[in-house]
C-alpha atoms as a printed R data frame, in Angstrom:
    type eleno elety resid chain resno       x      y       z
1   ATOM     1    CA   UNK     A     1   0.000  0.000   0.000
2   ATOM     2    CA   UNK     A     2   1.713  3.301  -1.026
3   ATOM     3    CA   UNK     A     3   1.522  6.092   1.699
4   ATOM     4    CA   UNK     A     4  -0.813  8.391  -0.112
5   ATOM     5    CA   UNK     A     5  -3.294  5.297   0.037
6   ATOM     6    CA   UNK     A     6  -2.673  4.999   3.878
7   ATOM     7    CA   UNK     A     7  -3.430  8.537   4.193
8   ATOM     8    CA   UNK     A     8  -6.660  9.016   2.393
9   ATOM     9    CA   UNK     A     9  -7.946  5.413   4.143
10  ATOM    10    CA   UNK     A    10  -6.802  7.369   7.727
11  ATOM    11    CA   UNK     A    11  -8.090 10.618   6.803
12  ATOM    12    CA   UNK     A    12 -11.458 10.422   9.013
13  ATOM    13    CA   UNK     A    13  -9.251  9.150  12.255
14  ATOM    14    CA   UNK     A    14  -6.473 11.817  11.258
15  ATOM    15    CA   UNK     A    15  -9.455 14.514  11.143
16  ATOM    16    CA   UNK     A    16 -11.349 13.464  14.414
17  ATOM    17    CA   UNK     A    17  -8.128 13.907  16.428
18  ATOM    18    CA   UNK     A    18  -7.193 17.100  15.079
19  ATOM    19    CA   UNK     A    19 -10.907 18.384  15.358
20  ATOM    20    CA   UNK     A    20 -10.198 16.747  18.923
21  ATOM    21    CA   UNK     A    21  -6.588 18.678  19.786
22  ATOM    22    CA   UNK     A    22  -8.475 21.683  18.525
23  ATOM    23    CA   UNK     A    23 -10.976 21.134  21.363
24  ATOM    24    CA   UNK     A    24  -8.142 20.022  23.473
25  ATOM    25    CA   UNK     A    25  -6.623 23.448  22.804
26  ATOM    26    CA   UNK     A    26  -9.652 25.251  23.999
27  ATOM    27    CA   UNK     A    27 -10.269 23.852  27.227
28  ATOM    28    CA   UNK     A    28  -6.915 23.670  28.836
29  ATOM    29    CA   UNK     A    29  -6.950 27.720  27.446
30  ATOM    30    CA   UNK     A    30  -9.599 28.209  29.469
31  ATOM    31    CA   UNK     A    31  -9.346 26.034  32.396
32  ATOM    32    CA   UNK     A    32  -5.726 27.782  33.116
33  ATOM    33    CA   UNK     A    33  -6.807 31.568  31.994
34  ATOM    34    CA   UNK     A    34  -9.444 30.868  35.165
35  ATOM    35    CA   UNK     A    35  -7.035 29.889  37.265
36  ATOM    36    CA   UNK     A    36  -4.577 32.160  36.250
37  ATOM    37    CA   UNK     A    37  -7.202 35.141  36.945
38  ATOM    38    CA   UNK     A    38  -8.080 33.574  40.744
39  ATOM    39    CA   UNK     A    39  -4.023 33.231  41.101
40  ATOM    40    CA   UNK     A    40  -3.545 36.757  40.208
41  ATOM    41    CA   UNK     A    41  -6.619 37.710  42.345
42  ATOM    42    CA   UNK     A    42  -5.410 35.873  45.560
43  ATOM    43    CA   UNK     A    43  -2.559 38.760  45.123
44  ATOM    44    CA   UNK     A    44  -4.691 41.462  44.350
45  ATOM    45    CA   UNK     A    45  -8.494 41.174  46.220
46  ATOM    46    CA   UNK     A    46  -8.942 40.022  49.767
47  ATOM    47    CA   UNK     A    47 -11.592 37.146  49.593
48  ATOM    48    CA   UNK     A    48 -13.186 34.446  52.406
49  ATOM    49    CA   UNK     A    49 -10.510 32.406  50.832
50  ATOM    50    CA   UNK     A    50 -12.311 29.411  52.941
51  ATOM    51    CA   UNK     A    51 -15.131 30.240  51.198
52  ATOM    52    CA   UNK     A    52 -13.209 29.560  47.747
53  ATOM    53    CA   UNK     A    53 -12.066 26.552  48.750
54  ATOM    54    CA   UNK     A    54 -15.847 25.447  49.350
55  ATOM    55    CA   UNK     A    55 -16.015 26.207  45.673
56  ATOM    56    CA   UNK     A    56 -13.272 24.211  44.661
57  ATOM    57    CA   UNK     A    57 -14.322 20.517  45.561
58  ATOM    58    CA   UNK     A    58 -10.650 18.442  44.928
59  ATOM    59    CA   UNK     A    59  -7.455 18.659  43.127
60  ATOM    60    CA   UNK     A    60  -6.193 14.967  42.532
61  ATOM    61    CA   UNK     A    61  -2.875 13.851  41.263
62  ATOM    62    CA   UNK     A    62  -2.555 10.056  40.287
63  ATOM    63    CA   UNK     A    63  -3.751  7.865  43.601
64  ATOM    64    CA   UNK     A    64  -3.568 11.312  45.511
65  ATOM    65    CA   UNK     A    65  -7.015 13.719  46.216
66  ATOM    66    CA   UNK     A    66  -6.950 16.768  47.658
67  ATOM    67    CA   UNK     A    67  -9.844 17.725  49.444
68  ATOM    68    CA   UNK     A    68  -9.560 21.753  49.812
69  ATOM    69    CA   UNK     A    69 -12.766 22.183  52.160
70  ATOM    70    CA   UNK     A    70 -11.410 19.346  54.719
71  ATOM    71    CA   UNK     A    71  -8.289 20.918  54.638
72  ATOM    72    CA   UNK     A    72  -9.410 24.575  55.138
73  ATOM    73    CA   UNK     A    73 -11.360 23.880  58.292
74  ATOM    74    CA   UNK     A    74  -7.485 23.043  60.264
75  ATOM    75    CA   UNK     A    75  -5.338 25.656  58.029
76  ATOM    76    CA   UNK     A    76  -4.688 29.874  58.939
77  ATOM    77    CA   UNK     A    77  -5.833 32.377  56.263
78  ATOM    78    CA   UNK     A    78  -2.454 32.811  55.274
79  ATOM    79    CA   UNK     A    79  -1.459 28.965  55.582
80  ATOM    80    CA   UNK     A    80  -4.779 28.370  53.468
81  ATOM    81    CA   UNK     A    81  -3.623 31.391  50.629
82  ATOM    82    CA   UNK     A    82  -0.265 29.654  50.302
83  ATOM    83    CA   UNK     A    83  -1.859 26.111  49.515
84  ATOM    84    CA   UNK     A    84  -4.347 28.199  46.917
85  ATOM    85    CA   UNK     A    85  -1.744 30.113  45.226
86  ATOM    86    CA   UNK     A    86  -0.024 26.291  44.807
87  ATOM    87    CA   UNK     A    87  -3.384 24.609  43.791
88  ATOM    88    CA   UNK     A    88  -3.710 27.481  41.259
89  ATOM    89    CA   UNK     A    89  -0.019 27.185  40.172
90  ATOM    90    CA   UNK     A    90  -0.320 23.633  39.319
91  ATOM    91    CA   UNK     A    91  -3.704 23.618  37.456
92  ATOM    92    CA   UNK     A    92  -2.656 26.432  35.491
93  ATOM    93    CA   UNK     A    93   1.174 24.669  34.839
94  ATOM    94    CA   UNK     A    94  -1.280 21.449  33.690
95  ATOM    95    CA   UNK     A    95  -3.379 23.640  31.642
96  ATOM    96    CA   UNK     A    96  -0.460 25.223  29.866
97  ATOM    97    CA   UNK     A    97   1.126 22.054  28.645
98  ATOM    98    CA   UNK     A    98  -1.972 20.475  27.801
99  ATOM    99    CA   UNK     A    99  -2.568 23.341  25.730
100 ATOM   100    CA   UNK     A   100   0.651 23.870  24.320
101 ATOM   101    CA   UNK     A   101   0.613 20.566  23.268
102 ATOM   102    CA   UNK     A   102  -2.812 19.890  21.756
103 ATOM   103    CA   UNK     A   103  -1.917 23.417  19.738
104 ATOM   104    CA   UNK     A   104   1.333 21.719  18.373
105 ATOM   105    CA   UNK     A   105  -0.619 18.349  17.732
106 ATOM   106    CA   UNK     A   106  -3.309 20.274  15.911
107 ATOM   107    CA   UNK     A   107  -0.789 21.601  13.219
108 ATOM   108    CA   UNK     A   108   1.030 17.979  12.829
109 ATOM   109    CA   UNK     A   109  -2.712 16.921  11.680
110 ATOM   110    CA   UNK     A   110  -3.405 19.504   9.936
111 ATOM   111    CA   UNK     A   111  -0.598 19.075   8.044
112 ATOM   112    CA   UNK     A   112  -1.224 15.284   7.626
113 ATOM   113    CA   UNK     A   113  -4.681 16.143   6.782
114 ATOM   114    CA   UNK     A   114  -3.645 17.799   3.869
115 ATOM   115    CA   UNK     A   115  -1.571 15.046   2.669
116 ATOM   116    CA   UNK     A   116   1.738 16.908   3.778
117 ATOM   117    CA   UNK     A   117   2.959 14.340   6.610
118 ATOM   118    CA   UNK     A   118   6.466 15.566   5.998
119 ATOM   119    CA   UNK     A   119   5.909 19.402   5.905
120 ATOM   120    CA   UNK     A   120   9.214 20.987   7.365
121 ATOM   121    CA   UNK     A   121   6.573 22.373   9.966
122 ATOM   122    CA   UNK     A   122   5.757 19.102  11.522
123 ATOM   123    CA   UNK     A   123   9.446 18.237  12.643
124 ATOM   124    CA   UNK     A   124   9.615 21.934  14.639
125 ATOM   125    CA   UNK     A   125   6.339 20.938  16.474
126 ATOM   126    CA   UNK     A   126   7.242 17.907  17.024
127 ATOM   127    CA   UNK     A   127  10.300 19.352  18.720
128 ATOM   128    CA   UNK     A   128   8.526 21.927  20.726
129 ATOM   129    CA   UNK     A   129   6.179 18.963  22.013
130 ATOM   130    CA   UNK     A   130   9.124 17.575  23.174
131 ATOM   131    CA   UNK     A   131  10.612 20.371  24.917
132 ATOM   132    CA   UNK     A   132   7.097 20.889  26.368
133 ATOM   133    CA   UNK     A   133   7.511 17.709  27.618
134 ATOM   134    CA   UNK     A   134  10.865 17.956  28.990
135 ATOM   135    CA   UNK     A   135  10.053 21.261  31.073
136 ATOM   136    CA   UNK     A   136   6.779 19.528  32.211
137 ATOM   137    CA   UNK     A   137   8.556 16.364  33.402
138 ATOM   138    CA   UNK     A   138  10.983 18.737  35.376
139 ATOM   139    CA   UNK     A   139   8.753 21.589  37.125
140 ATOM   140    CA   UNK     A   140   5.160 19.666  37.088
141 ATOM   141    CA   UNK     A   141   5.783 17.062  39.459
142 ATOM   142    CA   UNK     A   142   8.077 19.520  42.321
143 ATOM   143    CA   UNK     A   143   5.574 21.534  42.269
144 ATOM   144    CA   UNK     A   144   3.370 18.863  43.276
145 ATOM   145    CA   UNK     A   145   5.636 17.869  45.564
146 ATOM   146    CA   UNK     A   146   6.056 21.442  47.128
147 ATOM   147    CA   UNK     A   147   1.779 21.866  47.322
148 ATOM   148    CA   UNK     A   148   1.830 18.341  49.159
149 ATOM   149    CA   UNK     A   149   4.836 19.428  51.607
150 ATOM   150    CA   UNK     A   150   2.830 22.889  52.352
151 ATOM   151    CA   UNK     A   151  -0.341 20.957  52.979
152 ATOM   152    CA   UNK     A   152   1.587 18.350  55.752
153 ATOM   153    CA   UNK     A   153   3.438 21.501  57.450
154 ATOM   154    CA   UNK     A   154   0.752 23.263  57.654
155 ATOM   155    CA   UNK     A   155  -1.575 20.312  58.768
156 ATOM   156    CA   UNK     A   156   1.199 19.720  61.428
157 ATOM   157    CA   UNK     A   157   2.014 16.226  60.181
158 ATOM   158    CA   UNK     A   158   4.972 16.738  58.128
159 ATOM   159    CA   UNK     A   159   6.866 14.798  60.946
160 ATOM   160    CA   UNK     A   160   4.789 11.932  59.544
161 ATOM   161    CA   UNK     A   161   5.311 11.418  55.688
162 ATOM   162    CA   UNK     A   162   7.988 12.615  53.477
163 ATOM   163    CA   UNK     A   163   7.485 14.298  50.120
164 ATOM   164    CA   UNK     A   164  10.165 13.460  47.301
165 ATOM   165    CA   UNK     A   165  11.035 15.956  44.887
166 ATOM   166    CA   UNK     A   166  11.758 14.064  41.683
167 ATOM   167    CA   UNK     A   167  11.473 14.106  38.281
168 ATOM   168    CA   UNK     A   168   8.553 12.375  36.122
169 ATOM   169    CA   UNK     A   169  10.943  9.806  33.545
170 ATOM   170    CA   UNK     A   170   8.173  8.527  31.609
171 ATOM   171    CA   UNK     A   171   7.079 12.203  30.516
172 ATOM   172    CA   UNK     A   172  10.910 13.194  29.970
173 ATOM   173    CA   UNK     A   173  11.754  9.741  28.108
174 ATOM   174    CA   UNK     A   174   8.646 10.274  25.769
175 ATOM   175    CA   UNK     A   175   9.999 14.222  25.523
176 ATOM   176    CA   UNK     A   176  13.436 12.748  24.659
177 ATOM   177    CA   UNK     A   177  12.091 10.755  22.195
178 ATOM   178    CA   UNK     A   178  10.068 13.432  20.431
179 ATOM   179    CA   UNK     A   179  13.405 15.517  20.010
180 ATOM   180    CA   UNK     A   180  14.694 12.217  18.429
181 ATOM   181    CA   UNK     A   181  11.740 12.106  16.136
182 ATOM   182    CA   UNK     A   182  11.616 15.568  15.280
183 ATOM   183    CA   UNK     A   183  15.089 14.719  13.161
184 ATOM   184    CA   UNK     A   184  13.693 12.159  11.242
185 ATOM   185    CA   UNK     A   185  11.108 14.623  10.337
186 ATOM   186    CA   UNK     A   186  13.192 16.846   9.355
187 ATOM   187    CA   UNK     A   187  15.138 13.848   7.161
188 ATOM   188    CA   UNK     A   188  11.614 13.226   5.804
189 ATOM   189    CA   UNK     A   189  10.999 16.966   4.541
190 ATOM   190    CA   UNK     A   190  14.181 17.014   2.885
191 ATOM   191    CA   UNK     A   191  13.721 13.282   1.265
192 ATOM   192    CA   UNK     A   192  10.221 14.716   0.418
193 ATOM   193    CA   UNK     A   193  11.459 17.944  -1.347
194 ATOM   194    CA   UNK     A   194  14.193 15.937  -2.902
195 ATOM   195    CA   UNK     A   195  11.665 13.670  -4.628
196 ATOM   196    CA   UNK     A   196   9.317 16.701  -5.290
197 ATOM   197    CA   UNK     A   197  11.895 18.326  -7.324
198 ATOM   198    CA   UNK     A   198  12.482 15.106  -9.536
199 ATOM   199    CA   UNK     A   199   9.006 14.866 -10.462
């Protein structure tokens, strides 16, 4: 089966998931430009910031839930604006590379969607997904860690767990690998405009 075959037999799936990146896109926008706005605001405006946290049911990370309300009922106001300012910090770090991400993956199948697989485009978002990636698997899960360590201090059980500040290899390794990727792209588009220019 040549490739252009493959292509137009894949062209519905290849035009669901971009229609579905596109969407992707949209929502992590707006999921971190809201909690960018209450992270600036917790600067800004004095709020019941208990009362916020009413508002804001759980935060949950893997096996992990937060549960904000429980949690507000033991912590100070200022105790309780530090573990806010975190919550928002990491929602809106989530929301980012989500969105960075689904942006760069809409273009790739765009691109493929045109019949262009090899477009010199794809191999530079395919590199900036990786270095998305990379940055993600580096601050995303200390930050964690940090919200988690502010949340046992100022419960008064830090004495009891310990929080490690690592690094998350599975999101680096597939970063790593999209860099490596991103070159055979680029191999592709110049194979590509090589045979373009014979025809």
């Amino acid at each position: 089966m040549r490739a252009s075959e493959y292509l137009e037999k894949n062209i519905k799936l290849v035009t669901v998931l971009r229609v579905l990146a596109q969407i992707g896109f949209w929502v992590g926008a707006v999921l971190g430009s809201c909690f960018l706005i209450l992270l600036a605001g917790s600067f800004l405006i004095k709020f019941d910031w208990k009362l916020i946290t009413k508002l804001i049911m759980h935060l949950e990370f893997g096996i992990i839930r937060y549960k904000l309300p429980l949690i507000a009922e033991r912590l100070s106001v200022n105790e309780l604006l530090t573990v806010f300012r975190l919550f928002c910090s990491v929602i809106v770090l989530n929301s980012t590379v989500f969105s960075l991400v689904s942006l760069y993956l809409k273009g790739i199948l765009f691109a493929v969607e045109k019949g262009h697989p090899f477009a010199p485009g794809n191999a530079r978002r395919l590199s900036l997904i990786g270095i998305v990636l990379i940055i993600s698997a580096l601050l995303l899960p200390n930050l964690q860690a940090i919200l988690v360590h502010t949340i046992l201090h100022a419960a008064n059980i830090d004495g009891m767990f310990s929080v490690n500040f690592t690094v998350n290899t599975a999101i680096l390794f597939a970063g790593l690998l999209l860099l490596i990727l991103s070159g055979i792209f680029r191999y592709g588009a110049y194979l590509q405009e090589e045979y373009d220019a014979t025809l």
